[in-house]
MARMAR-660018 format. One record per atom (N, C-alpha, C, CB): chain; x, y, z; residue number from 1. Coordinates in nm, 4 decimals. Glycine has a CB too. Layout:
% MARMAR-660018
<r ch="A" east="X" north="Y" up="Z" i="NUM"/>
...
***
This chain:
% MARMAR-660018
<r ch="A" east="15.9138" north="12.2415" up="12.0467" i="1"/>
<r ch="A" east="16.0188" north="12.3276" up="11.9979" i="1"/>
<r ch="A" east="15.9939" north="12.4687" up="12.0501" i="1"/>
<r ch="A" east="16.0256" north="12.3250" up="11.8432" i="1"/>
<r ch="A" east="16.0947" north="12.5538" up="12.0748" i="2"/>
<r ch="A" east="16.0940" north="12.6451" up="12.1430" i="2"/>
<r ch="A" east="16.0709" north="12.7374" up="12.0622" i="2"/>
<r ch="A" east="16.1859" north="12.6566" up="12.2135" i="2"/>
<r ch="A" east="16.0573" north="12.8649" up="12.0783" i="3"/>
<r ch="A" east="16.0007" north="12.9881" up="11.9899" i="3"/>
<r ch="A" east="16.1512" north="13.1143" up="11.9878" i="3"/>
<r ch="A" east="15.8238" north="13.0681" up="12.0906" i="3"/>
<r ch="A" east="16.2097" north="13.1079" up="11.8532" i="4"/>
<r ch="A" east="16.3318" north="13.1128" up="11.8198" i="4"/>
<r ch="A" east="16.3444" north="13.2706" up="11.8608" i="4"/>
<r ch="A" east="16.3625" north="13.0619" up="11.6667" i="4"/>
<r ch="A" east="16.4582" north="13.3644" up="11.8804" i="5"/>
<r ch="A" east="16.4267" north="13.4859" up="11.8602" i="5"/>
<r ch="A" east="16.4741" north="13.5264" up="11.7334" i="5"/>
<r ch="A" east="16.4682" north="13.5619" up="11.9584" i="5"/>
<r ch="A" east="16.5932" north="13.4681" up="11.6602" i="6"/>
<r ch="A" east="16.6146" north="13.4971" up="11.5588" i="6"/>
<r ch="A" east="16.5735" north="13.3659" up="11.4575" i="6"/>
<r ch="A" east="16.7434" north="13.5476" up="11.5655" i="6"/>
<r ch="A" east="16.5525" north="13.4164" up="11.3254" i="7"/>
<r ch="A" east="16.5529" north="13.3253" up="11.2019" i="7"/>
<r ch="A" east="16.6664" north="13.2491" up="11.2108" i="7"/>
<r ch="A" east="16.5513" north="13.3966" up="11.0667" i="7"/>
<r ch="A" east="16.6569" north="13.0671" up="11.1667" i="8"/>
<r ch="A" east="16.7837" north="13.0091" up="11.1335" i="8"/>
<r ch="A" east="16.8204" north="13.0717" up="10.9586" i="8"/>
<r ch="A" east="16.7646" north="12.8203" up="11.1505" i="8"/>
<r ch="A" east="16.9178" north="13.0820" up="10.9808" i="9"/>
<r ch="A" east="16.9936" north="13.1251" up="10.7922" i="9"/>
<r ch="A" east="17.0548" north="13.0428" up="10.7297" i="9"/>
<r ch="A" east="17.1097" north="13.2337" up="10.7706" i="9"/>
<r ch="A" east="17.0327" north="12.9777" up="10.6220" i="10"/>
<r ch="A" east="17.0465" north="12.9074" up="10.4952" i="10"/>
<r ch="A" east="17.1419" north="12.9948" up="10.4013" i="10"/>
<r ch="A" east="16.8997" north="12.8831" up="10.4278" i="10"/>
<r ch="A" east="17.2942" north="12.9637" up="10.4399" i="11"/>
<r ch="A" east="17.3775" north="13.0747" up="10.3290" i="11"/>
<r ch="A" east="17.3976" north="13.0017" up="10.2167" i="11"/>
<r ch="A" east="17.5339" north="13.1357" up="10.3751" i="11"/>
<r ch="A" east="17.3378" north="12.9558" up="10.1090" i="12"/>
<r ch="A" east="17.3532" north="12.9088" up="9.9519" i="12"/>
<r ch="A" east="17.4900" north="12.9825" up="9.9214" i="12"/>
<r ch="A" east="17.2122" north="12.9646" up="9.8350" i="12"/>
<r ch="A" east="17.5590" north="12.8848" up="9.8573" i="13"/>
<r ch="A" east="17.6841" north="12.9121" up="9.8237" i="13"/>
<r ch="A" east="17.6392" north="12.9597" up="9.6889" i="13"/>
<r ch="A" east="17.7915" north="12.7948" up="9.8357" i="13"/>
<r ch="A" east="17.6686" north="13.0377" up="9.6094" i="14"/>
<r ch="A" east="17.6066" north="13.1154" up="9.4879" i="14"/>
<r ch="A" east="17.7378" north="13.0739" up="9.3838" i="14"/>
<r ch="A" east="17.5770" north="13.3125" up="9.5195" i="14"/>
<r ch="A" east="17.8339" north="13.0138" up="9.4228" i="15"/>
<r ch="A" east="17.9227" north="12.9642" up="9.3358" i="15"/>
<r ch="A" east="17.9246" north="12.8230" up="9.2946" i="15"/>
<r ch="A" east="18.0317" north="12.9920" up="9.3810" i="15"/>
<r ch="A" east="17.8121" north="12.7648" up="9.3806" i="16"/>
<r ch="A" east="17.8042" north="12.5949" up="9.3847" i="16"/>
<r ch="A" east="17.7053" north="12.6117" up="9.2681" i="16"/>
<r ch="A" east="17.7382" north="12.4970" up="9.5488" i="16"/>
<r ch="A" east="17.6047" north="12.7028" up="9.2968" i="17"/>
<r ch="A" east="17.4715" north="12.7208" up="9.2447" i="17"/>
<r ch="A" east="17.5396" north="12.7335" up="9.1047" i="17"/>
<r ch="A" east="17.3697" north="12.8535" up="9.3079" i="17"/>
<r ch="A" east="17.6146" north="12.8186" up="9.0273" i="18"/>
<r ch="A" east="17.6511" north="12.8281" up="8.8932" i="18"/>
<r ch="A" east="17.7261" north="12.7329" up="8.8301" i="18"/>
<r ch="A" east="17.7092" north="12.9301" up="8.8755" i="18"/>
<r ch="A" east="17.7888" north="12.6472" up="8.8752" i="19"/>
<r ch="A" east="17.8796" north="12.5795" up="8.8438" i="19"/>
<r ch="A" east="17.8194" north="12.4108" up="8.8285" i="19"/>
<r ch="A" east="17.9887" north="12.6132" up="8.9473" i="19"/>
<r ch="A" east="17.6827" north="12.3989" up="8.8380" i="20"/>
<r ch="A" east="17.5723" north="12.2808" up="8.8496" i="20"/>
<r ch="A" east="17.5434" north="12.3034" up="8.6869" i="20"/>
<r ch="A" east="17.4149" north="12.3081" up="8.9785" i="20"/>
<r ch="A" east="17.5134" north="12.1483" up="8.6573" i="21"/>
<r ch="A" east="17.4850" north="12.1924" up="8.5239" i="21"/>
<r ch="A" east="17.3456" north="12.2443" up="8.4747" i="21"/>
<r ch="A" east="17.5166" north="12.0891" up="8.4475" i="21"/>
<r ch="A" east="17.2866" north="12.2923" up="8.3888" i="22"/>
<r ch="A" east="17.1864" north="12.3093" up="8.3381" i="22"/>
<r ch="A" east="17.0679" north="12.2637" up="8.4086" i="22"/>
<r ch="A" east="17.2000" north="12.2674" up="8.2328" i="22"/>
<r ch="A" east="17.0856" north="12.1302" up="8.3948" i="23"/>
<r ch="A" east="16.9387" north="12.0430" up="8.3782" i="23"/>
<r ch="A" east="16.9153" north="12.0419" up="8.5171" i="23"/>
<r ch="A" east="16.9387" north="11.8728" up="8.3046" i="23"/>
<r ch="A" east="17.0205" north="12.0730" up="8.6118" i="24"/>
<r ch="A" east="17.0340" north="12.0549" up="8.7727" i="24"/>
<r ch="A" east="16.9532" north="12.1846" up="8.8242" i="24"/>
<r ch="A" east="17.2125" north="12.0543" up="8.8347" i="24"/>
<r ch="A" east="16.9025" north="12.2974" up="8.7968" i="25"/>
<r ch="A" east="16.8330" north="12.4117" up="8.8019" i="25"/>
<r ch="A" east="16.8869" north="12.4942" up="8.9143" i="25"/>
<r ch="A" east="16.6919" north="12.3849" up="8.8133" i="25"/>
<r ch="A" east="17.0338" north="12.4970" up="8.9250" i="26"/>
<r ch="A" east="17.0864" north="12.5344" up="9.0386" i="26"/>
<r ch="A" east="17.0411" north="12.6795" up="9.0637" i="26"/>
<r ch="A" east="17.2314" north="12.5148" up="9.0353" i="26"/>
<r ch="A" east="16.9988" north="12.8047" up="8.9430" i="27"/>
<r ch="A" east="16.9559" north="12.9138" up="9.0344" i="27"/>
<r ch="A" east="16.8666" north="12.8747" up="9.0501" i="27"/>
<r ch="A" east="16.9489" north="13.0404" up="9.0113" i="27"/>
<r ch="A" east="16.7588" north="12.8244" up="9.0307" i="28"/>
<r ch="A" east="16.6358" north="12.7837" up="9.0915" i="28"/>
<r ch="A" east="16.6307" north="12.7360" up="9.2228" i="28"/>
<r ch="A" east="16.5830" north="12.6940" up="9.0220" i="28"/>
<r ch="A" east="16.7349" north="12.7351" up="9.2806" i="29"/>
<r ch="A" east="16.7400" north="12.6269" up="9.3953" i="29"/>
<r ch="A" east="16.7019" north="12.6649" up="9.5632" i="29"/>
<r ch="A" east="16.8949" north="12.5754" up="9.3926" i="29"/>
<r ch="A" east="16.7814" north="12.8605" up="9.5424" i="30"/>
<r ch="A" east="16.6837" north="12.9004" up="9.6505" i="30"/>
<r ch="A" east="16.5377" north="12.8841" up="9.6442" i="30"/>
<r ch="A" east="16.6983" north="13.0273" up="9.6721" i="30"/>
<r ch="A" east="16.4933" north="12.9503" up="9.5503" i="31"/>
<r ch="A" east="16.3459" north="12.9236" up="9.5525" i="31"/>
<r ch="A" east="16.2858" north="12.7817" up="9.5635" i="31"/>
<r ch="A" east="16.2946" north="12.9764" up="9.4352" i="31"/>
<r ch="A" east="16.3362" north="12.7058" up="9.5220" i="32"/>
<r ch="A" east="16.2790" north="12.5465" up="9.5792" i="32"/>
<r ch="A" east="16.2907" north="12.5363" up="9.6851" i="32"/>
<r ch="A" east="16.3352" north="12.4224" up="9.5401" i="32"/>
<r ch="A" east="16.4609" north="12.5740" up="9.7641" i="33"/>
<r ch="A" east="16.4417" north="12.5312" up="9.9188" i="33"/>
<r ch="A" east="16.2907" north="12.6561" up="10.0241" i="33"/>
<r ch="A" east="16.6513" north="12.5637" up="10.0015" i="33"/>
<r ch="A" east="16.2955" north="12.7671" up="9.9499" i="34"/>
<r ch="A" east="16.1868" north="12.8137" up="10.0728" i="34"/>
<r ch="A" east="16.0910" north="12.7415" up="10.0079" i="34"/>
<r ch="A" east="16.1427" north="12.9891" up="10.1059" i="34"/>
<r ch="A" east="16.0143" north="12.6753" up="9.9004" i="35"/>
<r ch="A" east="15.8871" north="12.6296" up="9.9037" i="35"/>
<r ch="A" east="15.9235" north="12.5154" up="9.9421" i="35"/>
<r ch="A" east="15.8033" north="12.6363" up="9.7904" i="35"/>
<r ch="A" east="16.0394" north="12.4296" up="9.9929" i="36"/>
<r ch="A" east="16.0321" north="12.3283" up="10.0711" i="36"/>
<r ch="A" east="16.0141" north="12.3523" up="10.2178" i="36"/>
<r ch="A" east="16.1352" north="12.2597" up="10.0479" i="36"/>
<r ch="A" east="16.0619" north="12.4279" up="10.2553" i="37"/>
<r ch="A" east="16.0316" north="12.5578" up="10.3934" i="37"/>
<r ch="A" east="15.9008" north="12.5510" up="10.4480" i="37"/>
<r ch="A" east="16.0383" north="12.7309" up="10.3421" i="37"/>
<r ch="A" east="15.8453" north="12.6331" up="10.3419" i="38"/>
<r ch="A" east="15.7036" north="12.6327" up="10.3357" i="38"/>
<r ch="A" east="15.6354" north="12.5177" up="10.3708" i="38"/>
<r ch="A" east="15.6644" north="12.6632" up="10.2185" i="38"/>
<r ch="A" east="15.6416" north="12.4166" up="10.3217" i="39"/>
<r ch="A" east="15.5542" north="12.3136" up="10.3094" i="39"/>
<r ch="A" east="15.5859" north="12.2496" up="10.4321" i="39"/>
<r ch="A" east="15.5657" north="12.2295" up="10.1846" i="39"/>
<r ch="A" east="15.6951" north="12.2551" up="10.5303" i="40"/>
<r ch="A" east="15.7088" north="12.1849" up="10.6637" i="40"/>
<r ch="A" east="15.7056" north="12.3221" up="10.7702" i="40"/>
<r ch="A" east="15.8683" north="12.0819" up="10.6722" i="40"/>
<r ch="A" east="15.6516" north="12.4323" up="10.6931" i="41"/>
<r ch="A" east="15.6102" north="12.5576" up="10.8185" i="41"/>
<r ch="A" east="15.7185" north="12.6000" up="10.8809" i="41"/>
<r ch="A" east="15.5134" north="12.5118" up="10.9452" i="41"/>
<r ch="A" east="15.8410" north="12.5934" up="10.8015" i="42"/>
<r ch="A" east="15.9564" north="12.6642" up="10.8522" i="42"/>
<r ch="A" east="16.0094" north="12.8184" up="10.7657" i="42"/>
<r ch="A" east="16.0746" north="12.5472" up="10.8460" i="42"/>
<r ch="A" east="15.9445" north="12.8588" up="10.7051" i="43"/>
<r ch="A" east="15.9477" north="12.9746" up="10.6149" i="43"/>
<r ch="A" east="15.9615" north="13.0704" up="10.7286" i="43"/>
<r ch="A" east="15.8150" north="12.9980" up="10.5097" i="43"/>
<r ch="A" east="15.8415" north="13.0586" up="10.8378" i="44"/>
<r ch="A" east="15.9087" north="13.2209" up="10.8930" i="44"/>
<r ch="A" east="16.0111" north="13.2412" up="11.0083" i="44"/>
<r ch="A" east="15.7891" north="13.3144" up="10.9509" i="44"/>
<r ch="A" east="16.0414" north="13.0734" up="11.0332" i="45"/>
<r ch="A" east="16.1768" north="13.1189" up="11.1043" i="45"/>
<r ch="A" east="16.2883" north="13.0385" up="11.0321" i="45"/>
<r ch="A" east="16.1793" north="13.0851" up="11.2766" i="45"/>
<r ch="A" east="16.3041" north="13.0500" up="10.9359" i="46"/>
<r ch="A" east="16.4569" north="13.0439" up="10.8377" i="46"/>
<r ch="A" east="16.4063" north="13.1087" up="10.7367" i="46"/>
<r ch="A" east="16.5304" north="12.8866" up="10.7807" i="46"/>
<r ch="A" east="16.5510" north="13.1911" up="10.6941" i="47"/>
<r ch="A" east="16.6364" north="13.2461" up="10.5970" i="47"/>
<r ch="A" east="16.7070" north="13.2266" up="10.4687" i="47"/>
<r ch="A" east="16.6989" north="13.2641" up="10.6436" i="47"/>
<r ch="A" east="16.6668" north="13.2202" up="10.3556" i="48"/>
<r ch="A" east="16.7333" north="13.1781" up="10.2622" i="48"/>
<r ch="A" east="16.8291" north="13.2868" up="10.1926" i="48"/>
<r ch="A" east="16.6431" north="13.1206" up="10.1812" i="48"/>
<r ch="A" east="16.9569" north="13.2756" up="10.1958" i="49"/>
<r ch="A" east="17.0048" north="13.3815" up="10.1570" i="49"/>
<r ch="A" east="17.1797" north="13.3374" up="10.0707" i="49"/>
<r ch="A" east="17.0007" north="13.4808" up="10.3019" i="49"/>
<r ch="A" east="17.2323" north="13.4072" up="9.9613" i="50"/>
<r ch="A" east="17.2844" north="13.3464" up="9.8406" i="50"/>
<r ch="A" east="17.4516" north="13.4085" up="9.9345" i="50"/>
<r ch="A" east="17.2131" north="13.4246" up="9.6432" i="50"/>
<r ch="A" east="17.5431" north="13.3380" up="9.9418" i="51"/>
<r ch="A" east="17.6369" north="13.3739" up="9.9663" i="51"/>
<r ch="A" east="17.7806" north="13.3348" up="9.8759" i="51"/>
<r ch="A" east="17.6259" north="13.3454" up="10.0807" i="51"/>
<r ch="A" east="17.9006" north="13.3851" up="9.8870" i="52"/>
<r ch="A" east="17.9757" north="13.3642" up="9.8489" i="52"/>
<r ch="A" east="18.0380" north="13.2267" up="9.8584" i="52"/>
<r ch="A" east="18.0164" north="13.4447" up="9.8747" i="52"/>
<r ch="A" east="18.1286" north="13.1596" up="9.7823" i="53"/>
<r ch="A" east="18.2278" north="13.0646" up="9.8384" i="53"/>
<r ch="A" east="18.2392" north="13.0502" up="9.9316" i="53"/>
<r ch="A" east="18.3248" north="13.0685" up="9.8219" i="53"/>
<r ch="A" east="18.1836" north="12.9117" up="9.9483" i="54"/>
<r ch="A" east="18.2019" north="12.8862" up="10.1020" i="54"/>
<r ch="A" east="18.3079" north="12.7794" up="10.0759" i="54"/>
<r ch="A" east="18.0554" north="12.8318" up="10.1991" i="54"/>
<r ch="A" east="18.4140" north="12.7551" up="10.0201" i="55"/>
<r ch="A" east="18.5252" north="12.6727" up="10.0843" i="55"/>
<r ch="A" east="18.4764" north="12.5454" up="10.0308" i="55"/>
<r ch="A" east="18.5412" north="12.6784" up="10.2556" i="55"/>
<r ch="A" east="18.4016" north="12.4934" up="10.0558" i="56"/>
<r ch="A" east="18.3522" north="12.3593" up="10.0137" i="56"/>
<r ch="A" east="18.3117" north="12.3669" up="9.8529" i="56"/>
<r ch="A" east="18.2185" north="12.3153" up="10.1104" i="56"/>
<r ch="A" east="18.3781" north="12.2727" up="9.7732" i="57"/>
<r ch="A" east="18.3205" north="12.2797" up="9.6257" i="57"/>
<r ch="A" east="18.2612" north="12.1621" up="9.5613" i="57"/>
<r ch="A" east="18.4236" north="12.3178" up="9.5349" i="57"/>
<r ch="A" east="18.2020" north="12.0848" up="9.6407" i="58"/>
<r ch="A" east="18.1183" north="11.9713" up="9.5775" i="58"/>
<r ch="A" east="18.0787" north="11.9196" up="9.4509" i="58"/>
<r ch="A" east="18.0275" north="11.9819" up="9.6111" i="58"/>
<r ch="A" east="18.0915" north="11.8020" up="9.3504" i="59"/>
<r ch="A" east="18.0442" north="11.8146" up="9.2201" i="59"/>
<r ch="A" east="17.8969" north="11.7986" up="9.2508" i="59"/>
<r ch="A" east="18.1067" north="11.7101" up="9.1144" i="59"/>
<r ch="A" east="17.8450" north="11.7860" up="9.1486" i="60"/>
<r ch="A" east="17.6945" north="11.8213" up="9.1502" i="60"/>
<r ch="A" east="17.6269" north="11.8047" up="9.3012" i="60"/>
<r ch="A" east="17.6145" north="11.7184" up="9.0411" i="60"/>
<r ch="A" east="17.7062" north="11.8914" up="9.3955" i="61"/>
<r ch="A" east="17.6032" north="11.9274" up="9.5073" i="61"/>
<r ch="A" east="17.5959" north="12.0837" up="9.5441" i="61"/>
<r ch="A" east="17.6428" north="11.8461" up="9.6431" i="61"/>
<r ch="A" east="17.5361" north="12.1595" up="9.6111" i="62"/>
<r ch="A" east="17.5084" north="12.2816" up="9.6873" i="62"/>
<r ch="A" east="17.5371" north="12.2460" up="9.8426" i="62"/>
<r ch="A" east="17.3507" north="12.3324" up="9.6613" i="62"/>
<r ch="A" east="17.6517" north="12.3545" up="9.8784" i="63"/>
<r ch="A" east="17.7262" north="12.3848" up="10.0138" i="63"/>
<r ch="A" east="17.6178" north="12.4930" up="10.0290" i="63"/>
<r ch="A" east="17.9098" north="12.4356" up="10.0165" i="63"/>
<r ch="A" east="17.5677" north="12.4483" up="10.1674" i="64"/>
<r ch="A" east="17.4959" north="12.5361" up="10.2435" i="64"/>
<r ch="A" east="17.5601" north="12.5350" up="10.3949" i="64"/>
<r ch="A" east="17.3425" north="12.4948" up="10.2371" i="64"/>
<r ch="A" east="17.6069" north="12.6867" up="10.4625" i="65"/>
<r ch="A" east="17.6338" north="12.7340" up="10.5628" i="65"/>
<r ch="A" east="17.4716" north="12.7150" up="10.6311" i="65"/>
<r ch="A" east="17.7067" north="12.8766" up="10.5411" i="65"/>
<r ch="A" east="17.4310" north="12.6826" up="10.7555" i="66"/>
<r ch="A" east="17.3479" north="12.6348" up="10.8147" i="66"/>
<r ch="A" east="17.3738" north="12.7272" up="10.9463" i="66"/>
<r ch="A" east="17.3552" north="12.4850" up="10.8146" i="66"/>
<r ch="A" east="17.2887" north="12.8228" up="10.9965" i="67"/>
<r ch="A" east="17.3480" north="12.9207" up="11.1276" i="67"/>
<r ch="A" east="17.2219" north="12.9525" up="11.1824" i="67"/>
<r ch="A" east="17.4429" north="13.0745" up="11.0895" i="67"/>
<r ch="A" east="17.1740" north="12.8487" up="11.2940" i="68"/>
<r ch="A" east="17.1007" north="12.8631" up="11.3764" i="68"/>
<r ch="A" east="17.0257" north="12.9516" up="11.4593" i="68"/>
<r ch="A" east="17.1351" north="12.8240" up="11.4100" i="68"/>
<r ch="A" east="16.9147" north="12.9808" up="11.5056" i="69"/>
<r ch="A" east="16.8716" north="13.1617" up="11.5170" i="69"/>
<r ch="A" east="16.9835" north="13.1621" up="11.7079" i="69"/>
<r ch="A" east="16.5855" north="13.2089" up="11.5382" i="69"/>
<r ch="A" east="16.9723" north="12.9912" up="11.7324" i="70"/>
<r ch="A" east="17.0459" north="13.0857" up="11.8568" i="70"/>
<r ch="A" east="17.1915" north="13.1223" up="11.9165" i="70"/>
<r ch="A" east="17.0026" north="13.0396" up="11.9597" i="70"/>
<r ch="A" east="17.2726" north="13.1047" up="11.7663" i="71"/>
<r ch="A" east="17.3846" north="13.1440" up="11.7175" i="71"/>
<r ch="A" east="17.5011" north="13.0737" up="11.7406" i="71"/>
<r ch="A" east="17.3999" north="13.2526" up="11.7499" i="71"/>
<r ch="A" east="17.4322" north="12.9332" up="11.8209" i="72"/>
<r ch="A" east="17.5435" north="12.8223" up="11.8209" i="72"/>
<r ch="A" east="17.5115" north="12.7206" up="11.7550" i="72"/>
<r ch="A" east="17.5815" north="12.7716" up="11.9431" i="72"/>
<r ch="A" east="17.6022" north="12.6525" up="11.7022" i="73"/>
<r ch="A" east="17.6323" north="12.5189" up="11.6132" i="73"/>
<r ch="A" east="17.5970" north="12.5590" up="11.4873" i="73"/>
<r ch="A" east="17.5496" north="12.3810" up="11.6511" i="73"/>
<r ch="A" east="17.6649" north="12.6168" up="11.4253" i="74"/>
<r ch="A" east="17.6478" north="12.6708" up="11.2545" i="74"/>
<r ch="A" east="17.7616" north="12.5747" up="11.2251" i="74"/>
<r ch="A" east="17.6813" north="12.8695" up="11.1997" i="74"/>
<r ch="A" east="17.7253" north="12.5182" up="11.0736" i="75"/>
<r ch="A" east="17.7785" north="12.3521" up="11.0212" i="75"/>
<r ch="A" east="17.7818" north="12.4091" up="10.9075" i="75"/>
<r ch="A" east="17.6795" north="12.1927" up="11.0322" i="75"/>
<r ch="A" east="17.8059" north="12.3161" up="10.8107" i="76"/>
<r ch="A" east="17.8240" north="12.2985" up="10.6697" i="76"/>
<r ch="A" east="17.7125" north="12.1740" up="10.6207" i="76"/>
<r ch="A" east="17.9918" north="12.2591" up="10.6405" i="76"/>
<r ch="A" east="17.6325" north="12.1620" up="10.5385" i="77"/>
<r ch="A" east="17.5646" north="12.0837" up="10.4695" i="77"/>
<r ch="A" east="17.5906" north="12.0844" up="10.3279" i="77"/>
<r ch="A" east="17.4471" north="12.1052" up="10.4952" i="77"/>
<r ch="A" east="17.5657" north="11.9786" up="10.2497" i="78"/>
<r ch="A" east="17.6018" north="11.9535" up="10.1593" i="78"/>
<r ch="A" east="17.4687" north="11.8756" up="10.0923" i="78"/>
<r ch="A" east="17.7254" north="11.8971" up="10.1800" i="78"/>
<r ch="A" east="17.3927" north="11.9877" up="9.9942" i="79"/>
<r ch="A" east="17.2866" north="11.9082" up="9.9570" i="79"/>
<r ch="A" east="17.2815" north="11.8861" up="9.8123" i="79"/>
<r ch="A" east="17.1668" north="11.9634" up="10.0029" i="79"/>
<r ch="A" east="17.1429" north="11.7431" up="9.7419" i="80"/>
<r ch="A" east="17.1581" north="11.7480" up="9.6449" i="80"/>
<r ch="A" east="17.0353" north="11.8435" up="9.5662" i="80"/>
<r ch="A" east="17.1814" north="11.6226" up="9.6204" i="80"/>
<r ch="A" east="17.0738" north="11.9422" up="9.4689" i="81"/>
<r ch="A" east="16.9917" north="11.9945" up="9.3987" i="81"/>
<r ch="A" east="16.8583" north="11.9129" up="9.3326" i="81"/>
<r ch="A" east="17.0708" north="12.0455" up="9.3149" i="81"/>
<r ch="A" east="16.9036" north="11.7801" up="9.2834" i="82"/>
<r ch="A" east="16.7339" north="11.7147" up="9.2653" i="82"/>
<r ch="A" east="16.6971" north="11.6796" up="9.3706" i="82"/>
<r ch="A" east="16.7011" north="11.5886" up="9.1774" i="82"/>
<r ch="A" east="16.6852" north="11.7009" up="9.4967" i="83"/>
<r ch="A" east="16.6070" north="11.6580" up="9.5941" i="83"/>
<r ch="A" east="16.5150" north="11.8507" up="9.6042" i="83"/>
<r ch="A" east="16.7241" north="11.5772" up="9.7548" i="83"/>
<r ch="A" east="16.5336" north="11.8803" up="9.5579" i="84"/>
<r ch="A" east="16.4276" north="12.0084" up="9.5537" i="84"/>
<r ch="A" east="16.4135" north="12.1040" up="9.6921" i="84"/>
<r ch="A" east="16.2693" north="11.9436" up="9.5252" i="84"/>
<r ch="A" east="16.5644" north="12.0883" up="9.7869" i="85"/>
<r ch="A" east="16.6175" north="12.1512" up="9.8544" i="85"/>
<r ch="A" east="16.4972" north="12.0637" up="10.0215" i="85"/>
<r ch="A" east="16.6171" north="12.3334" up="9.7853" i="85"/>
<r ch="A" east="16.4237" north="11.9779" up="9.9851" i="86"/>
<r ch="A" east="16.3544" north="11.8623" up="10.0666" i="86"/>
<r ch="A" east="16.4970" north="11.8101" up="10.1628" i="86"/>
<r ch="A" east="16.2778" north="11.7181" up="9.9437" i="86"/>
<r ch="A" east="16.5639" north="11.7417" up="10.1426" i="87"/>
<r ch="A" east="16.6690" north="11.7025" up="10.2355" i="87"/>
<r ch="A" east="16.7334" north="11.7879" up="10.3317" i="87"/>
<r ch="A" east="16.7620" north="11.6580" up="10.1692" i="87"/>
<r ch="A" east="16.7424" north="11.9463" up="10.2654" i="88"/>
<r ch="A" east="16.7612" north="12.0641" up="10.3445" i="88"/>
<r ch="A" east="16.6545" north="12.0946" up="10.4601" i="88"/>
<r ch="A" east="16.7642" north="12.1763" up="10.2504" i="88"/>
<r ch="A" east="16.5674" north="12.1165" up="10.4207" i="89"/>
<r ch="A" east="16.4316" north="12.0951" up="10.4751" i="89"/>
<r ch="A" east="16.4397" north="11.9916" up="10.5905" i="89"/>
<r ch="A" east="16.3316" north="12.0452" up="10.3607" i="89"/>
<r ch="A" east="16.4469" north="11.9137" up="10.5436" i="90"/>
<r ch="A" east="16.3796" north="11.8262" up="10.6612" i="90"/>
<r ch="A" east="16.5121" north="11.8131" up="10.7810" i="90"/>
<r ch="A" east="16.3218" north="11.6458" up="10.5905" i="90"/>
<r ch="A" east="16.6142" north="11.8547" up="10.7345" i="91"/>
<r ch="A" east="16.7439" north="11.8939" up="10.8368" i="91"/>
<r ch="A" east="16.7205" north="11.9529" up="10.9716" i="91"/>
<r ch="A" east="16.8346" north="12.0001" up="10.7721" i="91"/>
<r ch="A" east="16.6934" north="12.1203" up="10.8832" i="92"/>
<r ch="A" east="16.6134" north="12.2022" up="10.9592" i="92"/>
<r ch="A" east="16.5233" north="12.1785" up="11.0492" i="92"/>
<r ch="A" east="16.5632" north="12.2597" up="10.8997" i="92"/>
<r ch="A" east="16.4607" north="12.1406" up="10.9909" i="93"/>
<r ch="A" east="16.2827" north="12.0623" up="11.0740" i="93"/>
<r ch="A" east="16.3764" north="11.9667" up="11.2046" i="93"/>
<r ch="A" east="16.1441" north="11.8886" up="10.9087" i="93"/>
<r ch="A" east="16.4900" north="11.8975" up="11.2097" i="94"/>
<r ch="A" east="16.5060" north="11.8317" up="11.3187" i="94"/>
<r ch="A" east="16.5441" north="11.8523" up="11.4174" i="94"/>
<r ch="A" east="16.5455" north="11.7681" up="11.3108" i="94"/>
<r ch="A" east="16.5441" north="11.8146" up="11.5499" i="95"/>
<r ch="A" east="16.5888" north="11.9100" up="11.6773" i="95"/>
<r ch="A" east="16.7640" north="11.9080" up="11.6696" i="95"/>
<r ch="A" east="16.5224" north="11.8331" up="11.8517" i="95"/>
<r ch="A" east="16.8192" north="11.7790" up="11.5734" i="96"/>
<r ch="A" east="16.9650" north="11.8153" up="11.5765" i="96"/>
<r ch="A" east="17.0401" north="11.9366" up="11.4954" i="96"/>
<r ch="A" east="17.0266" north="11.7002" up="11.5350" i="96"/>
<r ch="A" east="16.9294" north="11.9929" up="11.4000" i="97"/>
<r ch="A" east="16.9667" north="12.1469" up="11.3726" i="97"/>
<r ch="A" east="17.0377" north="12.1776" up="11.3934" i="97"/>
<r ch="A" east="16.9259" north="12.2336" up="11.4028" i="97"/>
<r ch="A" east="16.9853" north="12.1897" up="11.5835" i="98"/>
<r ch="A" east="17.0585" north="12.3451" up="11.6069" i="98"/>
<r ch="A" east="17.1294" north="12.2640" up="11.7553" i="98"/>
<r ch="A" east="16.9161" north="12.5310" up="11.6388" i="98"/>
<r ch="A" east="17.2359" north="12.2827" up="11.6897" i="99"/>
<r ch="A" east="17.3718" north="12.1605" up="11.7391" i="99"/>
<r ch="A" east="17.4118" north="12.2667" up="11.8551" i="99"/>
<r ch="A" east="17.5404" north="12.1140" up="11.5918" i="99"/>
<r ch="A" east="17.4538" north="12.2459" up="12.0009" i="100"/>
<r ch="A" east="17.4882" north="12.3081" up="12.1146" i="100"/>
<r ch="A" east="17.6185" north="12.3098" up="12.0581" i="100"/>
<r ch="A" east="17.4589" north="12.2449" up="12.2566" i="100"/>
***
């Protein structure tokens, strides 16, 4: 894998995140996905960061905008909050990421 110049960015939809119920720990959820980050050594080149409505309103899932450091193929993902932001994770981690 090549050595990125920019961070990939993780835009958390912050309206998916509130609208999860309780037991689903949706603000918790950035912080789970960077210690899922962490644990596959992608913390210092991705971004976790809380954004607005993104268009997509999923029931009990989190819309994540996905925008690659080399600024092509930014997608939509759709993850589940009990997977502990791990399925996000391991997305990232794959070379189809970062989509031409």
């Amino acid at each position: 894998m090549s050595a990125q110049s920019e961070p990939t960015e993780l835009h958390v939809c912050h309206r998916c995140l509130v609208r999860l119920e309780a037991s689903a720990g949706g603000v918790d959820l950035p912080r789970r996905l960077r210690e899922a980050l962490s644990a596959r050594d992608l913390a210092e080149h991705t971004r976790v960061v809380a954004s607005g409505c993104l268009g997509e309103c999923p029931r009990g899932r989190v819309s994540v905008l996905v925008l690659p450091g080399s600024g092509a193929g930014a997608h939509l993902r759709l993850i589940d909050p009990a997977k502990d932001g791990e399925d996000l994770a391991e997305h990232v981690a794959s070379p189809r990421a970062e989509r031409p």
